[in-house]
PQR file of N, CA, C, O and H, with PARSE charges and radii, in Angstrom:
ATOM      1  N   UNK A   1      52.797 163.372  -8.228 -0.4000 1.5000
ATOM      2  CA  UNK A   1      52.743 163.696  -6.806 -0.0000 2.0000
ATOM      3  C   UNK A   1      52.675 165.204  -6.518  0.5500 1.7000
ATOM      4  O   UNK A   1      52.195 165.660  -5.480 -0.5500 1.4000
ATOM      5  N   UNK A   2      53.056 165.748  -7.250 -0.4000 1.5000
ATOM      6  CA  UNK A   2      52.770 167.390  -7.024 -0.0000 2.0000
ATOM      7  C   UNK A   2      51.442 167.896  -7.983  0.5500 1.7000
ATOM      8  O   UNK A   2      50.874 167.317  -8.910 -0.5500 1.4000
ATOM      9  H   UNK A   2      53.446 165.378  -8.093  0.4000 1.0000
ATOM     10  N   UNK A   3      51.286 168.756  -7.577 -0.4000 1.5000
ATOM     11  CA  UNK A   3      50.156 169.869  -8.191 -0.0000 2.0000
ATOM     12  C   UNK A   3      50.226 170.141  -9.960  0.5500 1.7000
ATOM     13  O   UNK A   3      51.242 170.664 -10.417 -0.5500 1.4000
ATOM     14  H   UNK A   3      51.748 169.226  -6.825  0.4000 1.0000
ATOM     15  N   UNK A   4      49.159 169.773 -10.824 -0.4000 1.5000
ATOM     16  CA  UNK A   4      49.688 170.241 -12.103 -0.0000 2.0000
ATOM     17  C   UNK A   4      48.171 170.618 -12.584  0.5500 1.7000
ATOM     18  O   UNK A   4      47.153 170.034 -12.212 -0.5500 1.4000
ATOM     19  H   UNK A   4      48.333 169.347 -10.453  0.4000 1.0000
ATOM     20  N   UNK A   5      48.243 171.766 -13.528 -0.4000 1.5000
ATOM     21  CA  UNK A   5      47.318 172.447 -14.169 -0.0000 2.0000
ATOM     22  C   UNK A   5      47.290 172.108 -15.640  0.5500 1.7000
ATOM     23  O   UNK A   5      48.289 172.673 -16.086 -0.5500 1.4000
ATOM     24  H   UNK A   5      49.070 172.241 -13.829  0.4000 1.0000
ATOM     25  N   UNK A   6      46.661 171.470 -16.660 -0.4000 1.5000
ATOM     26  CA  UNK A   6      47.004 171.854 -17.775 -0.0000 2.0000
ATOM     27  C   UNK A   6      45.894 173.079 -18.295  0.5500 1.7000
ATOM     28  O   UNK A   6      44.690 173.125 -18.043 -0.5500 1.4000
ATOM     29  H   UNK A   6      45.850 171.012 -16.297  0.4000 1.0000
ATOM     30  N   UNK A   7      46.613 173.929 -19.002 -0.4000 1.5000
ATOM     31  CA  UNK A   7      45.464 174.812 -19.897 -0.0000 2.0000
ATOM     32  C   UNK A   7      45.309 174.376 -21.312  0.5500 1.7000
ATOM     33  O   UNK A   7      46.399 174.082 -21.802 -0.5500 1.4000
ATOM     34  H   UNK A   7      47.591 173.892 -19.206  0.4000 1.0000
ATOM     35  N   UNK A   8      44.622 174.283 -21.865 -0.4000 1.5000
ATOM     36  CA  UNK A   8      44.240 173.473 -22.933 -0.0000 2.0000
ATOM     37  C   UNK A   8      42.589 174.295 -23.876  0.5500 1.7000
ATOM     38  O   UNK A   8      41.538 174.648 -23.343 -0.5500 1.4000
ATOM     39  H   UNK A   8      43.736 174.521 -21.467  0.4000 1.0000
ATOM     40  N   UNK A   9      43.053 174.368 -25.642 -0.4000 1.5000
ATOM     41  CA  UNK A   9      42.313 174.559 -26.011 -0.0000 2.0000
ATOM     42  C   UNK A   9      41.769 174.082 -27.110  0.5500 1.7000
ATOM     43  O   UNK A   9      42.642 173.737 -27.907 -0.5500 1.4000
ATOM     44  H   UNK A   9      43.908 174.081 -26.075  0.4000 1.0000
ATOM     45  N   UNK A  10      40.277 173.851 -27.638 -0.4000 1.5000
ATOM     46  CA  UNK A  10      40.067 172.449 -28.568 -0.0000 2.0000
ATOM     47  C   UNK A  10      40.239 173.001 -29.754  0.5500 1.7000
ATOM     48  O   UNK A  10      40.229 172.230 -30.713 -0.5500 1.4000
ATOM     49  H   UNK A  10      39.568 174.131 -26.991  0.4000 1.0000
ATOM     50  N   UNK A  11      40.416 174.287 -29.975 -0.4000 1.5000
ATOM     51  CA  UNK A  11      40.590 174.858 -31.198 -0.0000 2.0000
ATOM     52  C   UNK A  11      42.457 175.319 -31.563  0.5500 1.7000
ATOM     53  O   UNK A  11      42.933 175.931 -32.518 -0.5500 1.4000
ATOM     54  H   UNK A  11      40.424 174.913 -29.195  0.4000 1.0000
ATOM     55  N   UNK A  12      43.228 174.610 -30.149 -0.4000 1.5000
ATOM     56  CA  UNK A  12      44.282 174.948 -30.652 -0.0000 2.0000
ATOM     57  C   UNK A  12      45.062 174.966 -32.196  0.5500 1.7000
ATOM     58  O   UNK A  12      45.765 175.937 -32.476 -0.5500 1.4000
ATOM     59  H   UNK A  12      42.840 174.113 -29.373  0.4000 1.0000
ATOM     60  N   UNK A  13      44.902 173.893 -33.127 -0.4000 1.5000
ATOM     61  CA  UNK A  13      45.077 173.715 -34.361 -0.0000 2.0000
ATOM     62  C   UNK A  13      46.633 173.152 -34.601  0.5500 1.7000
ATOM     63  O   UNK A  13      47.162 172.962 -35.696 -0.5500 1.4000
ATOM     64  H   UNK A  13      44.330 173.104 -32.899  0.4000 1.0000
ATOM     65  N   UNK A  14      47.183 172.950 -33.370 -0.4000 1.5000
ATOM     66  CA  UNK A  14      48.597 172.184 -33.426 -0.0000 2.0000
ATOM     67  C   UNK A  14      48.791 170.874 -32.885  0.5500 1.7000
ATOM     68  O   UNK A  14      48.967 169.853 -33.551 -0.5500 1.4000
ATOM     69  H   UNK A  14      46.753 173.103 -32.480  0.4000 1.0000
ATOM     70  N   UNK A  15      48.727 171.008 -31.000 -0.4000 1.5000
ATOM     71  CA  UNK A  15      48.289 170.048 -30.506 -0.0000 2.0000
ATOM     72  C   UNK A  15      47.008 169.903 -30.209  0.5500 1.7000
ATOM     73  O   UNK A  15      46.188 170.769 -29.904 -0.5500 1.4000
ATOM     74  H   UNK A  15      48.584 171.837 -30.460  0.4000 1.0000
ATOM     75  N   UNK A  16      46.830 168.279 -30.359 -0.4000 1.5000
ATOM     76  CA  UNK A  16      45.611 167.474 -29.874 -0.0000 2.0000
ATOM     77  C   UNK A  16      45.303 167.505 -28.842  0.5500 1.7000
ATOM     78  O   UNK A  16      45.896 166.875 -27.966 -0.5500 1.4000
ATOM     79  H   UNK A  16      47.496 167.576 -30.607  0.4000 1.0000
ATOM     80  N   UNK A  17      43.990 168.461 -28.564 -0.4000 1.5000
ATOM     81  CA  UNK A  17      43.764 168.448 -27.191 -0.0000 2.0000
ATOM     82  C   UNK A  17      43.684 167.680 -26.112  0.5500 1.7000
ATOM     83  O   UNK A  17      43.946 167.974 -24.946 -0.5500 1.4000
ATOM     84  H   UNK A  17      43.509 168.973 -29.275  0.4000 1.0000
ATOM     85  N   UNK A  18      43.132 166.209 -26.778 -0.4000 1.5000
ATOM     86  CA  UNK A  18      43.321 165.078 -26.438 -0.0000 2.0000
ATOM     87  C   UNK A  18      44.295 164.171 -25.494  0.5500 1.7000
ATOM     88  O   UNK A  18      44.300 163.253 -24.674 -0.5500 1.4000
ATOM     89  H   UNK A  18      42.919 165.971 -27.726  0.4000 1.0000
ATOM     90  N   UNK A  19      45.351 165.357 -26.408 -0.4000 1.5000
ATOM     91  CA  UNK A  19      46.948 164.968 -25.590 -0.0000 2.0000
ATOM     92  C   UNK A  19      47.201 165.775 -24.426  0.5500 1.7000
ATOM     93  O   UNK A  19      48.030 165.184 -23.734 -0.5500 1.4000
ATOM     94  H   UNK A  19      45.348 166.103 -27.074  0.4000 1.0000
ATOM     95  N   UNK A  20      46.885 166.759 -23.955 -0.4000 1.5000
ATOM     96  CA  UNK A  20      46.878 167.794 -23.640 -0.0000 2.0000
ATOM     97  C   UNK A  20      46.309 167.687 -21.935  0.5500 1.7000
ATOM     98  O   UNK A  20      46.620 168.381 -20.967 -0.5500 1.4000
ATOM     99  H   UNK A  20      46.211 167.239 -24.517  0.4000 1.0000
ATOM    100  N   UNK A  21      45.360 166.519 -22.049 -0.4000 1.5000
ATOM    101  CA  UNK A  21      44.576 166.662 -20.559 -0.0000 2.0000
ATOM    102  C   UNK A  21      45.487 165.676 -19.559  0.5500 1.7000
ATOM    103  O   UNK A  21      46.200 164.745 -19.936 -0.5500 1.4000
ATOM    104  H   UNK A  21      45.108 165.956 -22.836  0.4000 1.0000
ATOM    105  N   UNK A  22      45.287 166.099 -18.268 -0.4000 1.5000
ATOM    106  CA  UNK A  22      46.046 165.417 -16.978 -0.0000 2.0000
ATOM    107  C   UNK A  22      44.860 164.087 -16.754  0.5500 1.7000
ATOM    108  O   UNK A  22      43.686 164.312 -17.046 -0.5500 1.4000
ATOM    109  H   UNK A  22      44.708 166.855 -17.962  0.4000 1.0000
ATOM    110  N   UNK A  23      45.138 163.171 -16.398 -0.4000 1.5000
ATOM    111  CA  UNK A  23      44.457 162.361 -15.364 -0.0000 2.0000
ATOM    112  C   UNK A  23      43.734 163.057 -14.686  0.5500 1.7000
ATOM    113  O   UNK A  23      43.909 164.271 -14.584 -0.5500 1.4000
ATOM    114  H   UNK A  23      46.092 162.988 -16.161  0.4000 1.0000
ATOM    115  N   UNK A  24      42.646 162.316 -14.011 -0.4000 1.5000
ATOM    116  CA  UNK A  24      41.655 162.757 -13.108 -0.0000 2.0000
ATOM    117  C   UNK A  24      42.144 162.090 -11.786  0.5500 1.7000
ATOM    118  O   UNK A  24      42.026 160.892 -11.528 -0.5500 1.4000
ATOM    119  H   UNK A  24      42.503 161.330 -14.094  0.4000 1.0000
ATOM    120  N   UNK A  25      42.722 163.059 -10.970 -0.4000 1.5000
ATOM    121  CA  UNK A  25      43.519 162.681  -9.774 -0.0000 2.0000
ATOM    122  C   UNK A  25      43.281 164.005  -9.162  0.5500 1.7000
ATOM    123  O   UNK A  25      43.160 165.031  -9.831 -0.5500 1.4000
ATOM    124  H   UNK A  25      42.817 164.032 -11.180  0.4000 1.0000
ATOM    125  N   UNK A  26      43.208 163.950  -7.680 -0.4000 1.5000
ATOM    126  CA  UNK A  26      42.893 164.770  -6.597 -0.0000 2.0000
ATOM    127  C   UNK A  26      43.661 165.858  -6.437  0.5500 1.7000
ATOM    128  O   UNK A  26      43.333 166.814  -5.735 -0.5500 1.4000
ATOM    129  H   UNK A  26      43.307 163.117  -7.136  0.4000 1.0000
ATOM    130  N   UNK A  27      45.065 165.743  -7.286 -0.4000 1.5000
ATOM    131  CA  UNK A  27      45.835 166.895  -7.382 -0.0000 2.0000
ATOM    132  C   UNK A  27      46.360 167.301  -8.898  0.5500 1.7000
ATOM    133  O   UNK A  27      47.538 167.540  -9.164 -0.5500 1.4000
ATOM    134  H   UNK A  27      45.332 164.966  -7.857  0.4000 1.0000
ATOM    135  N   UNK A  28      45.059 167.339 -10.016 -0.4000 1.5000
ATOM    136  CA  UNK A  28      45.325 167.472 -11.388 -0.0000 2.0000
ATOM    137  C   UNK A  28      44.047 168.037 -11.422  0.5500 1.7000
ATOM    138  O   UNK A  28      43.006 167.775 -10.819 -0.5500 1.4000
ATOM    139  H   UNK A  28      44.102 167.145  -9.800  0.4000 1.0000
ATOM    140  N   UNK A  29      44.416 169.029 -12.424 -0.4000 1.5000
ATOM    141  CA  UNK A  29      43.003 169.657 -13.258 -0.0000 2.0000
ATOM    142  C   UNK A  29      43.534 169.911 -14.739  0.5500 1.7000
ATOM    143  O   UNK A  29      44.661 169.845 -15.231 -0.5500 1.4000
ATOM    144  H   UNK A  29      45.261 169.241 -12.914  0.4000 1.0000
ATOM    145  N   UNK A  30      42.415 170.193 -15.200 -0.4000 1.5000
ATOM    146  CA  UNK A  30      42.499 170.414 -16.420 -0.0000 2.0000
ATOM    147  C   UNK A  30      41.521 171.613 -16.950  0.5500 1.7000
ATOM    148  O   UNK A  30      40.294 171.591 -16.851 -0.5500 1.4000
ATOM    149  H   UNK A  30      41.500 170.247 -14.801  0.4000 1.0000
ATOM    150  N   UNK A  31      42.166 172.487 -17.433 -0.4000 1.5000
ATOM    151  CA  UNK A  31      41.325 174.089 -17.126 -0.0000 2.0000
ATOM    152  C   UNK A  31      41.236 174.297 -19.067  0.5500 1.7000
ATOM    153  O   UNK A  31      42.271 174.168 -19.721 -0.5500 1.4000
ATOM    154  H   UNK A  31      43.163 172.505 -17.514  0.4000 1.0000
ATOM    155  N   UNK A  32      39.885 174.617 -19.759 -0.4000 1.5000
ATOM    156  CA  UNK A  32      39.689 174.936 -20.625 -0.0000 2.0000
ATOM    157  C   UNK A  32      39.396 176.413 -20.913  0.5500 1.7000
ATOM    158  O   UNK A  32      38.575 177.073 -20.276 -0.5500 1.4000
ATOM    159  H   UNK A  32      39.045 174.722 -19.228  0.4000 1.0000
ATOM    160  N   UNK A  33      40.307 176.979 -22.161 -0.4000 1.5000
ATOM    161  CA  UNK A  33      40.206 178.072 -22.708 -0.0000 2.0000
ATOM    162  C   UNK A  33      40.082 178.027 -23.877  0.5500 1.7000
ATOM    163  O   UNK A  33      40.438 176.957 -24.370 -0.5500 1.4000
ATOM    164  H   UNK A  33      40.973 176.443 -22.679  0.4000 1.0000
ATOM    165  N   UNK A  34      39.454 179.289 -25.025 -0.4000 1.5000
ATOM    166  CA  UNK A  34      38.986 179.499 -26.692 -0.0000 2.0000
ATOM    167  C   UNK A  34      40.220 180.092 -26.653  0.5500 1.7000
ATOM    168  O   UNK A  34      40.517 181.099 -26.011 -0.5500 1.4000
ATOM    169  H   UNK A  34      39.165 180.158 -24.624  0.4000 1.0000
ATOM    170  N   UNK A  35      41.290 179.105 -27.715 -0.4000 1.5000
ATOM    171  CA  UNK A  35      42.450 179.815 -28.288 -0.0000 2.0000
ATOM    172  C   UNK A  35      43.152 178.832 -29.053  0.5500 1.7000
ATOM    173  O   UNK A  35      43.317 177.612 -29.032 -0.5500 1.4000
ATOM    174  H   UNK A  35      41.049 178.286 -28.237  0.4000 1.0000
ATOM    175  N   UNK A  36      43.696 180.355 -30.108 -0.4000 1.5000
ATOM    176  CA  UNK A  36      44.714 179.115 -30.958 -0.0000 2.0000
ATOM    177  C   UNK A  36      45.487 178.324 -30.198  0.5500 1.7000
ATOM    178  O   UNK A  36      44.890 177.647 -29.362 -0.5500 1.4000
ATOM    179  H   UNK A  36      43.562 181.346 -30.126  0.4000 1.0000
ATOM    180  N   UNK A  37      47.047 178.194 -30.283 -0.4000 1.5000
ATOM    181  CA  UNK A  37      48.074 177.528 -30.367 -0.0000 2.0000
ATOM    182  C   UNK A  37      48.887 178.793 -29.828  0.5500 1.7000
ATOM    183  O   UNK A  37      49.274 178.757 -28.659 -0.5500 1.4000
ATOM    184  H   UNK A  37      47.533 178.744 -30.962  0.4000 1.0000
ATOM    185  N   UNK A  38      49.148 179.836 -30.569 -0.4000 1.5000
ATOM    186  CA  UNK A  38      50.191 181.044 -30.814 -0.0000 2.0000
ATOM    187  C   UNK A  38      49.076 182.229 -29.477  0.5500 1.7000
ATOM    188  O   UNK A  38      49.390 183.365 -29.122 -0.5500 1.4000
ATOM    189  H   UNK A  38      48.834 179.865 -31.518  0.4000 1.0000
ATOM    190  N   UNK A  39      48.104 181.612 -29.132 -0.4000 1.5000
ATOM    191  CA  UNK A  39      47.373 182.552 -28.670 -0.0000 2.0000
ATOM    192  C   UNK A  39      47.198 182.372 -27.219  0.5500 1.7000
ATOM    193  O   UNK A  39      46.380 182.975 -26.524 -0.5500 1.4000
ATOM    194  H   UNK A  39      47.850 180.689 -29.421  0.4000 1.0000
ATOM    195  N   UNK A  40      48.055 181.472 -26.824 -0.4000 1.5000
ATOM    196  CA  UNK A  40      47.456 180.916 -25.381 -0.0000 2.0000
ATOM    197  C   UNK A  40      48.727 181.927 -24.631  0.5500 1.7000
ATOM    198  O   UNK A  40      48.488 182.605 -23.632 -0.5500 1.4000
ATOM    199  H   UNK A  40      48.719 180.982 -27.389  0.4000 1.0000
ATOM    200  N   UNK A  41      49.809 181.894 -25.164 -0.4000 1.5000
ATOM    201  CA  UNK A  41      50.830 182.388 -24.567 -0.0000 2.0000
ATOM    202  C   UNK A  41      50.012 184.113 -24.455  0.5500 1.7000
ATOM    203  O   UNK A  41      50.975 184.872 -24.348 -0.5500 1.4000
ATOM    204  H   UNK A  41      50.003 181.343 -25.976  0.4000 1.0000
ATOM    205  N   UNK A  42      49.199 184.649 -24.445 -0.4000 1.5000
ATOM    206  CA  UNK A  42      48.548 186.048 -24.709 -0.0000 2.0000
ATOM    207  C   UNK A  42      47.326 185.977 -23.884  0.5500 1.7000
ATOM    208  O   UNK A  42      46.885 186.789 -23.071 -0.5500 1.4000
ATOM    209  H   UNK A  42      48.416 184.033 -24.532  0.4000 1.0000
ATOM    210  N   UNK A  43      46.846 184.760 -24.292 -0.4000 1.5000
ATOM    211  CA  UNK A  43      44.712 184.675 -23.659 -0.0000 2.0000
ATOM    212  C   UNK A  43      44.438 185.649 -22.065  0.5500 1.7000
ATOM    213  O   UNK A  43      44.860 185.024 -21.092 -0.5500 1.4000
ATOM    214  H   UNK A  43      47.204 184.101 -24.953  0.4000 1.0000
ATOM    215  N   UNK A  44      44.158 186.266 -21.909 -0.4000 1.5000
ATOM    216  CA  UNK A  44      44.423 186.592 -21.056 -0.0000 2.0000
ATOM    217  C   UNK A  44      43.258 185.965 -19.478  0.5500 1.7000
ATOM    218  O   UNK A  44      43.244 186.440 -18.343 -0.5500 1.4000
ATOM    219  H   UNK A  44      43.814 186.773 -22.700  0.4000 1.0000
ATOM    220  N   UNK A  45      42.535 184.943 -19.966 -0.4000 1.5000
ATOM    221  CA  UNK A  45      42.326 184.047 -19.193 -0.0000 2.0000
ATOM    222  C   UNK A  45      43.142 182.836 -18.867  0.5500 1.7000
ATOM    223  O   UNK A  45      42.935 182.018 -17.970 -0.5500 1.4000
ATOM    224  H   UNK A  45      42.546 184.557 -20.888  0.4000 1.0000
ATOM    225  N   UNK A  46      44.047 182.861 -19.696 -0.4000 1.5000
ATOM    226  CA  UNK A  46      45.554 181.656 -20.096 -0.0000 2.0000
ATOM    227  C   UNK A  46      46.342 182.286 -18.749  0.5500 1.7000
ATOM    228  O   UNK A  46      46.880 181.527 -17.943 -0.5500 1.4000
ATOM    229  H   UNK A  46      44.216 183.525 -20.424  0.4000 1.0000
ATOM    230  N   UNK A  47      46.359 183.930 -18.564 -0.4000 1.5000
ATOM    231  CA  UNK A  47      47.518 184.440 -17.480 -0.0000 2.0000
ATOM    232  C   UNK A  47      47.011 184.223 -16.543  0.5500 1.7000
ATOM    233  O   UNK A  47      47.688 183.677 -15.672 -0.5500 1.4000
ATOM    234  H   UNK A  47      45.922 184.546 -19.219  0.4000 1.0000
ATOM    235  N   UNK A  48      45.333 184.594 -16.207 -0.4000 1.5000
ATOM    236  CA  UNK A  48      44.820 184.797 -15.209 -0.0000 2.0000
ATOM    237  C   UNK A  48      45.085 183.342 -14.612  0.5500 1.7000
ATOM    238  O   UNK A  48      45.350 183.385 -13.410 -0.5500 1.4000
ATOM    239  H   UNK A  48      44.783 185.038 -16.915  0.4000 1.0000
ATOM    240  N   UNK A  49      45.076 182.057 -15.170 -0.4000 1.5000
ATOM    241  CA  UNK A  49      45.188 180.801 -14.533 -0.0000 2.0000
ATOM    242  C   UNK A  49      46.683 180.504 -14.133  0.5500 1.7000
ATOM    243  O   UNK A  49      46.827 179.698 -13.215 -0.5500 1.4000
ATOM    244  H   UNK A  49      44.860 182.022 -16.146  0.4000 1.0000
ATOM    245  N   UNK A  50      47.328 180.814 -14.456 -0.4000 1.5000
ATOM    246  CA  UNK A  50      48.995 180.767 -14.646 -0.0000 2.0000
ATOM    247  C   UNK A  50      49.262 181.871 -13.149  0.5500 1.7000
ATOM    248  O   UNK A  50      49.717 181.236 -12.197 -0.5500 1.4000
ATOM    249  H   UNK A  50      47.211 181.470 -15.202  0.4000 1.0000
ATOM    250  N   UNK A  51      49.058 183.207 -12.906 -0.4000 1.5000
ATOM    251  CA  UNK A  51      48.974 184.203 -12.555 -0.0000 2.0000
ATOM    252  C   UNK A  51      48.698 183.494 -10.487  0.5500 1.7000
ATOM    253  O   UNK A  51      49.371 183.657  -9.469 -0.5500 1.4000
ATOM    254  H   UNK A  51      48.688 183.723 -13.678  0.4000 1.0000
ATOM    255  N   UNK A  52      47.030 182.532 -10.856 -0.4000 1.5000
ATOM    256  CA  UNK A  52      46.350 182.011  -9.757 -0.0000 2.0000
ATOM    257  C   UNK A  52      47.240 180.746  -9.191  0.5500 1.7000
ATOM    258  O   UNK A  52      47.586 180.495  -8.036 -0.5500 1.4000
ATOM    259  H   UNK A  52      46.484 182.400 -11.683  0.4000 1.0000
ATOM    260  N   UNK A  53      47.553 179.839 -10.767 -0.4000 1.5000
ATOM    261  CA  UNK A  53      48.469 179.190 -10.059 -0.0000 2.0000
ATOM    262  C   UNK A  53      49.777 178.817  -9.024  0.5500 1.7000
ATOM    263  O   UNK A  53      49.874 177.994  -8.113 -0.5500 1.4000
ATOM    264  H   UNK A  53      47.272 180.042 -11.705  0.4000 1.0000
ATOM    265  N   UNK A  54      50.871 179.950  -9.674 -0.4000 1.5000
ATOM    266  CA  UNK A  54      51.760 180.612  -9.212 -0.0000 2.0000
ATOM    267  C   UNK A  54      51.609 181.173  -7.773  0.5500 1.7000
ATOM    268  O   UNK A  54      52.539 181.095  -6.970 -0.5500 1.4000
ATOM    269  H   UNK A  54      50.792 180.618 -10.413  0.4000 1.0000
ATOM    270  N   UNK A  55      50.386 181.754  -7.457 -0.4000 1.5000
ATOM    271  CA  UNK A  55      49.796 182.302  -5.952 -0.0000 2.0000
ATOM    272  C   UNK A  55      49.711 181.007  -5.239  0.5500 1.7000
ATOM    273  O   UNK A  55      50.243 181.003  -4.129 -0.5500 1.4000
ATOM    274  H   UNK A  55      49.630 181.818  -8.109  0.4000 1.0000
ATOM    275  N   UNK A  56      49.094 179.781  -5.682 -0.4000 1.5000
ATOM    276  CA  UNK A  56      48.743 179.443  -4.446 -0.0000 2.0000
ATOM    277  C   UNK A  56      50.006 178.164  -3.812  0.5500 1.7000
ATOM    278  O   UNK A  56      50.756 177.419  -4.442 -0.5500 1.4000
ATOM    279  H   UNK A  56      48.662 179.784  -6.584  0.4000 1.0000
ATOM    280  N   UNK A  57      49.847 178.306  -2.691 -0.4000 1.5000
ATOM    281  CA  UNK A  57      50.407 177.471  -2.217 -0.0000 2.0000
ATOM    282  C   UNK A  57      50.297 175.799  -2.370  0.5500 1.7000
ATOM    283  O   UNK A  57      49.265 175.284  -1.939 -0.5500 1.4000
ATOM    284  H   UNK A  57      49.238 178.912  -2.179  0.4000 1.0000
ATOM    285  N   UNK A  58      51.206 175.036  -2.899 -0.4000 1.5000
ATOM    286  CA  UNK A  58      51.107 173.969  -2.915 -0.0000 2.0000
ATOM    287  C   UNK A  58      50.588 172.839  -1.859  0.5500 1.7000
ATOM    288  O   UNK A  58      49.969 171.797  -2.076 -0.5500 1.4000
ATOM    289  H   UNK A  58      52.044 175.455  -3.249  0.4000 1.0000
ATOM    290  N   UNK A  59      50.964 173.296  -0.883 -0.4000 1.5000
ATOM    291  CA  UNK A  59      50.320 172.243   0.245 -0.0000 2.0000
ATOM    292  C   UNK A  59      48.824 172.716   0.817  0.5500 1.7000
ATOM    293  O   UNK A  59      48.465 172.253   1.900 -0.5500 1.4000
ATOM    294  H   UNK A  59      51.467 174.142  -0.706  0.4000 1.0000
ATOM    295  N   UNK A  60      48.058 173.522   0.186 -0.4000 1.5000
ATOM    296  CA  UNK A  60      47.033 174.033   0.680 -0.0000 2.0000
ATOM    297  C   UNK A  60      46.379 173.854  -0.870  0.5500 1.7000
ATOM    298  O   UNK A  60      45.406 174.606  -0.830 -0.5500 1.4000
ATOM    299  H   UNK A  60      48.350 173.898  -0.694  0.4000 1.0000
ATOM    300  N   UNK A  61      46.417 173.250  -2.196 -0.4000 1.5000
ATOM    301  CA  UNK A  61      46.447 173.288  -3.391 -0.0000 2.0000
ATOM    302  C   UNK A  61      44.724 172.860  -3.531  0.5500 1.7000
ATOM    303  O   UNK A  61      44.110 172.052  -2.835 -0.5500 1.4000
ATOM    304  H   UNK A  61      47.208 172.639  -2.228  0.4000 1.0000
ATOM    305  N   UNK A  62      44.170 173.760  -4.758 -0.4000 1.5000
ATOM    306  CA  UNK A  62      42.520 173.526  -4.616 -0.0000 2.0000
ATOM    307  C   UNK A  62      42.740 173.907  -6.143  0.5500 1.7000
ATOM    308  O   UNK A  62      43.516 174.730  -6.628 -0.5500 1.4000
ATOM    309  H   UNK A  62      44.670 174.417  -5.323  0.4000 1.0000
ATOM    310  N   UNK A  63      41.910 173.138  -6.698 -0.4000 1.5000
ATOM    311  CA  UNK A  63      41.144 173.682  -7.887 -0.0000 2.0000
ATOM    312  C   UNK A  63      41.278 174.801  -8.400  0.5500 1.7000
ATOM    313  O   UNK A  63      41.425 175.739  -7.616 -0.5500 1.4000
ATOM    314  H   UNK A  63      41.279 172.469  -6.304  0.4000 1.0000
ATOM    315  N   UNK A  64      41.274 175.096  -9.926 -0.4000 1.5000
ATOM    316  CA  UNK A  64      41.140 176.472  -9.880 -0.0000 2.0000
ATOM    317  C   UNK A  64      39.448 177.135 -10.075  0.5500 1.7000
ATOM    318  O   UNK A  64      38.699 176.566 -10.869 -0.5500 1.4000
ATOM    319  H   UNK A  64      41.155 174.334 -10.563  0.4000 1.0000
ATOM    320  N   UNK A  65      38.952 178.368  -9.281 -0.4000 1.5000
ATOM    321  CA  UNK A  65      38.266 179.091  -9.444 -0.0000 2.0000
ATOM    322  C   UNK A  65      38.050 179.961 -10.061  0.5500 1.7000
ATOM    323  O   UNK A  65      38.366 180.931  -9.372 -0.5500 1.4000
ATOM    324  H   UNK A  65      39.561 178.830  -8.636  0.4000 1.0000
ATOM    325  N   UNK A  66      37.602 180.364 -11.205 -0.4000 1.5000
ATOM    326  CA  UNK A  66      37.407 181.448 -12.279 -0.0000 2.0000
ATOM    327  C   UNK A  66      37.137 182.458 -11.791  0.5500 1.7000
ATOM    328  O   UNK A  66      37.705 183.514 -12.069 -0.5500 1.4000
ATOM    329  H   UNK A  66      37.346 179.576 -11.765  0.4000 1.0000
ATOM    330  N   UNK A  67      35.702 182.264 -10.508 -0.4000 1.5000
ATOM    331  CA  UNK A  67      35.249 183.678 -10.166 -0.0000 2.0000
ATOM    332  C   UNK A  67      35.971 184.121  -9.372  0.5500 1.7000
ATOM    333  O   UNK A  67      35.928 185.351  -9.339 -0.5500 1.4000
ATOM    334  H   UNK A  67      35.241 181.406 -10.282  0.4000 1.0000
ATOM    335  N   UNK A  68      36.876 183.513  -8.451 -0.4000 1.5000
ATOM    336  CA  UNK A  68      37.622 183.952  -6.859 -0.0000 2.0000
ATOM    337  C   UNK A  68      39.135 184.188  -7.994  0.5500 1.7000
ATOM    338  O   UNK A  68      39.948 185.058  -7.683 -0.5500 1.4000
ATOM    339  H   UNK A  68      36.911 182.514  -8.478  0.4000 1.0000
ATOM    340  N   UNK A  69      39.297 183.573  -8.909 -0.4000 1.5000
ATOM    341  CA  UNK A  69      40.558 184.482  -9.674 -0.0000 2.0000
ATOM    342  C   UNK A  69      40.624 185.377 -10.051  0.5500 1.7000
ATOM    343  O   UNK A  69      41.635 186.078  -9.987 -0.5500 1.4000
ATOM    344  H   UNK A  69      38.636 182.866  -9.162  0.4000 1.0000
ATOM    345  N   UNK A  70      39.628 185.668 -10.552 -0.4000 1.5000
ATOM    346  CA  UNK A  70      39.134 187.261 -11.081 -0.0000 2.0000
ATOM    347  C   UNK A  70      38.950 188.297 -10.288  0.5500 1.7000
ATOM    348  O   UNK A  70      39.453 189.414 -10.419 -0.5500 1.4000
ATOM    349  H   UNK A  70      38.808 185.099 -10.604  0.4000 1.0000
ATOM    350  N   UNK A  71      37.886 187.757  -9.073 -0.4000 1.5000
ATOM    351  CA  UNK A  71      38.357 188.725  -7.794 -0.0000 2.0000
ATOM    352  C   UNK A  71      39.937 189.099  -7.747  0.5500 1.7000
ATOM    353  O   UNK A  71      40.351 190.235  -7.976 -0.5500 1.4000
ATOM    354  H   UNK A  71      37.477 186.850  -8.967  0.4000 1.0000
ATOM    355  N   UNK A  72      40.394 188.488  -7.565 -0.4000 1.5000
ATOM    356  CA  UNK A  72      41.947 188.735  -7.289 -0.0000 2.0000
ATOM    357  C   UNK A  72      42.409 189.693  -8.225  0.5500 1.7000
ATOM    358  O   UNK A  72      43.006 190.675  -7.783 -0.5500 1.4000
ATOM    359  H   UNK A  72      40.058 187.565  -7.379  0.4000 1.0000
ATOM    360  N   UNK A  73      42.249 189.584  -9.329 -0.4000 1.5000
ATOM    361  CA  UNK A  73      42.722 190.584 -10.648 -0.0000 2.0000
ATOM    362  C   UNK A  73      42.312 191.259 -10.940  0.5500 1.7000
ATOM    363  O   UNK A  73      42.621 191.748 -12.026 -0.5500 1.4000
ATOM    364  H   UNK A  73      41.764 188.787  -9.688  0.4000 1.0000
ATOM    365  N   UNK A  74      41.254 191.800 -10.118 -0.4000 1.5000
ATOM    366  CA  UNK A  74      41.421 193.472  -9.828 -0.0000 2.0000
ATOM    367  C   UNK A  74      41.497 194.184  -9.205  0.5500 1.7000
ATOM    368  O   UNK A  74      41.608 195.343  -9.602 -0.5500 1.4000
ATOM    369  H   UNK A  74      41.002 191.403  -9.236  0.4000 1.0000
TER
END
C-alpha cells in the first residue's frame, strides 16, 4: 500500500536479481543499475534514485525519472 522502489542489478553476483524485483502495481517500480553487490551502496546513480526518492512526496508519488533527477543534481 505505500510507495516502494527497488534498485536492482543483474550483475550483482550475490542476490538474484530475480528476487529483487517489486510487482507490477501502480505504486511499485523497479529501477535498474550496472553494479556489483558491494557497489550499489556507492553507484552513484544508486544515490541519485535514493536521493529522488526521499524528495518526493508520497501522496503525489510518480515513477522515477532519470532525466528530471539529474536535473535536480545539479
Amino acid at each position: 500500500p505505500v510507495p516502494t522502489t527497488s534498485i536492482y542489478s543483474r550483475s550483482d553476483g550475490v542476490v538474484p536479481w530475480q528476487i529483487s524485483l517489486n510487482e507490477d502495481l501502480p505504486h511499485t517500480e523497479n529501477v535498474r543499475i550496472e553494479s556489483s553487490h558491494i557497489g550499489m551502496g556507492v553507484h552513484p546513480m544508486a544515490l541519485v534514485v535514493i536521493a529522488d526518492r526521499l524528495r518526493q512526496d508520497p501522496a503525489r508519488w510518480r515513477r522515477f525519472d532519470p532525466a528530471a533527477a539529474m536535473r535536480g543534481a545539479r
